[in-house]
N, C-alpha and C positions, 0 to 999 in steps of 0.2 A: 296685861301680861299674856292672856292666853290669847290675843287677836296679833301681837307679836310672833306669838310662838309658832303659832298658824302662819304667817306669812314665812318664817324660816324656813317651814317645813314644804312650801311649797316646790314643788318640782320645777319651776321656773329657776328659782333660785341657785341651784347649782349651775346651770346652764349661763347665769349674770358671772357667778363667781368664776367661773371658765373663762369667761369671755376678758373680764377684767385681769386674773393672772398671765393669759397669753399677750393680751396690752402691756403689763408690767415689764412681763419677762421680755419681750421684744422689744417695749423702748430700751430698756437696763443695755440691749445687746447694741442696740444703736449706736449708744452712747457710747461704752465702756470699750466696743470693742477696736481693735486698734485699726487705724490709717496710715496710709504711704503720706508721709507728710510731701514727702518730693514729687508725687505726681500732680501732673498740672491738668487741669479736666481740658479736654480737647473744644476746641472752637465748635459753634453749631456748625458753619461749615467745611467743615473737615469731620463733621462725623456725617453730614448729607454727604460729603463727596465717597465717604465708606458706604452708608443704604446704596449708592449707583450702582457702587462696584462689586457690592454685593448682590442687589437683583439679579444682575450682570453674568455674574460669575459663579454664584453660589447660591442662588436660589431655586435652585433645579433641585437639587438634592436637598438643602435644608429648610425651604418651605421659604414662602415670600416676606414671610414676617419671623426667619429662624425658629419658627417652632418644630421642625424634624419633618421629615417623610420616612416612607418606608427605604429610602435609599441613603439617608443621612439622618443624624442625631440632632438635636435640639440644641440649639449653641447659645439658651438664654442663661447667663451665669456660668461661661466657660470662662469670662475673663479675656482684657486684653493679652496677657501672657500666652495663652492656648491658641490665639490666632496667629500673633508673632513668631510662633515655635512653626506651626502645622504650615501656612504660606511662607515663612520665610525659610523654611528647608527645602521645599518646592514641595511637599508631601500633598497638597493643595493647592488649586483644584487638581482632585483624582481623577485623571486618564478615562479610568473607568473601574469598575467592579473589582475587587480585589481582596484577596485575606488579611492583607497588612497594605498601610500607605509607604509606600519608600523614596527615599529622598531623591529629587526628582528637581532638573532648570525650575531655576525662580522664575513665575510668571511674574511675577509686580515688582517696583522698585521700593524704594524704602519709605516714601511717603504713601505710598499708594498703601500698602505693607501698616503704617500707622492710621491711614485713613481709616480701614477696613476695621483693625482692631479698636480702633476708639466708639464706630459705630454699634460692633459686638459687646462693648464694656457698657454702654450705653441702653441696651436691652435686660442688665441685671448685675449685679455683686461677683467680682470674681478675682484671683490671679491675676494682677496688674504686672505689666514690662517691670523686670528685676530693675532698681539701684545698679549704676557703675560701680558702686563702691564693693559692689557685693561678687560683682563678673571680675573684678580685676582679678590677676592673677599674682599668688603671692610666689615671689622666685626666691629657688633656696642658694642660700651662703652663709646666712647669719644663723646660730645656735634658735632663737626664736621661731623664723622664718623655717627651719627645717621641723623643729617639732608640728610646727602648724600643719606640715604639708605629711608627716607622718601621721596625724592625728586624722587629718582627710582619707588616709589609704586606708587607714582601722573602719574608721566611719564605710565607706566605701564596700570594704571586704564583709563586713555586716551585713549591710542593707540592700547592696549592688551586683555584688562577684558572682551571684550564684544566678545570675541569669547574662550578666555581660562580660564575665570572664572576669579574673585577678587582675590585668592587665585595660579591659575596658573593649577586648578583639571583638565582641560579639559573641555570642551563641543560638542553638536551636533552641525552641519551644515546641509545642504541643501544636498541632491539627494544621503545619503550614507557617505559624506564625514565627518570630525570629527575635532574638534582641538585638539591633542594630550593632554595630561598631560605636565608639565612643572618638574613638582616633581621627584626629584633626576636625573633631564640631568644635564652634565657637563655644566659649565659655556663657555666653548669655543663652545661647538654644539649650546646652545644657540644665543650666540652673532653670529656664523654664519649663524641661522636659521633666524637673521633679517636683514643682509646684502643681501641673496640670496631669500630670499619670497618663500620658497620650499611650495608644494600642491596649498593651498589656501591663503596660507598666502601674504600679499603687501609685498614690499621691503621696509626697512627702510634704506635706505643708508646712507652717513653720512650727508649730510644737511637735513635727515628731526630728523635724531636724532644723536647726536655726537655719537664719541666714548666713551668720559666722562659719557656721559648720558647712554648709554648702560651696563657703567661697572655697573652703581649704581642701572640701570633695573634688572642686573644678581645678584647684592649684595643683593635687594629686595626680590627677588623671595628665592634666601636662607635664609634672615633672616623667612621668613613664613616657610622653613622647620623644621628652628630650634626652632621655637616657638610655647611654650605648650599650648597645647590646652585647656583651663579654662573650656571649657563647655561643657568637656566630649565628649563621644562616636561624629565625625564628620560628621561622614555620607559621605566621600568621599569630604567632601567640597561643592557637589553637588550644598546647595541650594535648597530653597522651594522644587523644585520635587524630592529631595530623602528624605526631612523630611515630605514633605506629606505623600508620599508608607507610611513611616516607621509610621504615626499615622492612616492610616485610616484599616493596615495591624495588627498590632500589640494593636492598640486602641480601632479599631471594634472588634477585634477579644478577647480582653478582656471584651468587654461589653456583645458581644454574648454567650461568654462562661458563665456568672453573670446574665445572664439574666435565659440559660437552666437549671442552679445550683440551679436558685431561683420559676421557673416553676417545677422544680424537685419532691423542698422541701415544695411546698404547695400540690403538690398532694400527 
C-alpha cells in the first residue's frame, strides 16, 4: 500500500494524468464535434494545383508553407471560407501595403478560387464554403417568408448596424479602417464574411448565430435592396451626417444666395 501511495505521489504522475485528459478531451472533440456532411474533400490534385497557385501568388506575404511573415498572417486554419471570401472579392492578392484590404478585380476564376481554398483547408480545420441552402435568399410575400426576413433585420440591427449602418451603407471605424458597404455582395461572401471576421469584423460562428439565422441575415439585407425608397433622393443611406452636409451645403447656400438677390435689389 505504501509503495502504491509513493508511486501516486510521484510528480511524474500529474504530468501522465495531463497528458491522458488532453487525449481524452481531444479525441471526445474529434468525435462529437460537428461536420459539413455536404463538403466533399477536394482531389489531391486540385489541392497541388491550389500549393502552385499559392507559391505563385501568395507566398510572398504568407510564408511558403502559409505560416505568416511580417507582411501577412498565417492562413493555417483559416478555412476554405476565408480564402473564398478574401480572393473571390479581389481583396487578394493585395496591391500592396494597406490599412484595410478593399474590394478590388478578381485575379482568379472560380476553379482557380477552389483550387487555392481547398489547398488552404488542407493546412488545418477551419470555415468551410457555406451550403446553397444556406446563401439562398428567402423572398418576401408569404406571412412565413416575411417574419423570417424581419427576424434577420432584428438579428442584424443587433449584431451588425452599429458598425454597417441599419441599412448595411457602410460606415467609419477607428485609425483609417472602414466597414465596407454590404449593398449588392453576393449572399455566399456575405455569409462567409461572418463565419471568418475578415479586417475588423468579430466571428460569428455558428453558436453565436445559426446558419438559419444567417440565411434570413442575407435575406434581410436584400430585402433593403429591393426596396423603394418612399423618401426620395437617400443620401447613400449615410444618416444624419450626409443629410446634415446636404442641408447646411445646399440650405445655407440657398439662404446666402436670397439673401445677395435681395441686398441686391434694395440697392
Amino acid at each position: 500500500m505504501n509503495a502504491l501511495a509513493a508511486r501516486r505521489r510521484h510528480p511524474a504522475a500529474i504530468a501522465v494524468l495531463l497528458l491522458l485528459g488532453l487525449l481524452v478531451t481531444g479525441g471526445a472533440y474529434s468525435f462529437f464535434a460537428p461536420k459539413d456532411a455536404n463538403a466533399a474533400a477536394p482531389t489531391a490534385d486540385v489541392t497541388a494545383q491550389g500549393k502552385d497557385l499559392f507559391v505563385a501568388n501568395c507566398a510572398t506575404c504568407h510564408g511558403v508553407q502559409a505560416q505568416g511573415t511580417k507582411s501577412g498572417p498565417s492562413l493555417v486554419g483559416v478555412g476554405a471560407a476565408s480564402v473564398d471570401f478574401q480572393v473571390g472579392t479581389g481583396r487578394m492578392p493585395l496591391p500592396g501595403p494597406n490599412v484595410q484590404a478593399p474590394v478590388n478585380k478578381v485575379k482568379f476564376d472560380d476553379q482557380q478560387i477552389a483550387a487555392l481554398a481547398a489547398y488552404v483547408s488542407s493546412l488545418g480545420p477551419g470555415p468551410s464554403v457555406p451550403d446553397s441552402k444556406y446563401t439562398t435568399v428567402i423572398q418576401p410575400g408569404t406571412p412565413e417568408n416575411n417574419k423570417a426576413i424581419a427576424e434577420g433585420g432584428q438579428i442584424f440591427r443587433v449584431n451588425c448596424a452599429m458598425c454597417h449602418n441599419f441599412a448595411g451603407a457602410g460606415g467609419a471605424l477607428t485609425r483609417g479602417k472602414y466597414a465596407p458597404s454590404l449593398q449588392n455582395t453576393s449572399p455566399k461572401h456575405i455569409y462567409e464574411a461572418m463565419v471568418t471576421g475578415p479586417q475588423s469584423m468579430p466571428v460569428f460562428n455558428d453558436m453565436n448565430i445559426s446558419p438559419e439565422a444567417k440565411q434570413k441575415v442575407i435575406s434581410y439585407l436584400k430585402a433593403q435592396e429591393s426596396e423603394t425608397n418612399v423618401g426620395g433622393l437617400t443620401l447613400g443611406n449615410l444618416g444624419p451626417v450626409s443629410e446634415g452636409l446636404f442641408a447646411w451645403v445646399f440650405g445655407l447656400g440657398i439662404l446666402i444666395g436670397c439673401a445677395v438677390w435681395l441686398g441686391k435689389k434694395a440697392a
